[in-house]
Residue, then its C-alpha position, 0 to 999 in steps of 0.5 A: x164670118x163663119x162661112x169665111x172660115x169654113x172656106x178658109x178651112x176648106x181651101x187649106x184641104x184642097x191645098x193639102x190635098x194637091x200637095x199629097x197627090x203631087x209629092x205622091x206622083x213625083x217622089x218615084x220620079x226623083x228616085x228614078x233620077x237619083x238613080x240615073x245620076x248614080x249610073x252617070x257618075x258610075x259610067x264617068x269613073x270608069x271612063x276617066x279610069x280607062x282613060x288614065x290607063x290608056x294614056x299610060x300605056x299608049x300617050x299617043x292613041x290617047x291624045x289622039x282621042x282627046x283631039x277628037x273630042x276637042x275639035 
């Protein structure tokens, strides 16, 4: 019965253990993501922005980039 419970214990550790290294090793790594969609995102507002004046000042050279990305 003892050794059972020291066994139990034992692997419990292990466990903790694991999780202490993998959450260790991925934490930079959702970071890096984060910052990566934040840069997506930024690079999406600035598009749609020069998007909406370019089909303010020339409709035509607008739509003409939209049918390309279309086809």
């Amino acid at each position: 019965m003892l050794r059972t419970l020291l066994t139990i214990g034992f692997i419990a550790l292990v466990g903790l253990f694991a999780l202490k290294v993998v959450f260790g090793l991925l934490g930079p790594l959702v970071g890096l993501l984060l910052i990566l969609l934040g840069l997506a995102v930024k690079l999406a507002l600035i598009g749609a922005v020069l998007y909406v004046v370019l089909r303010v000042i020339s409709p035509d050279t607008a739509k003409r980039i939209t049918g390309k990305f279309r086809d």
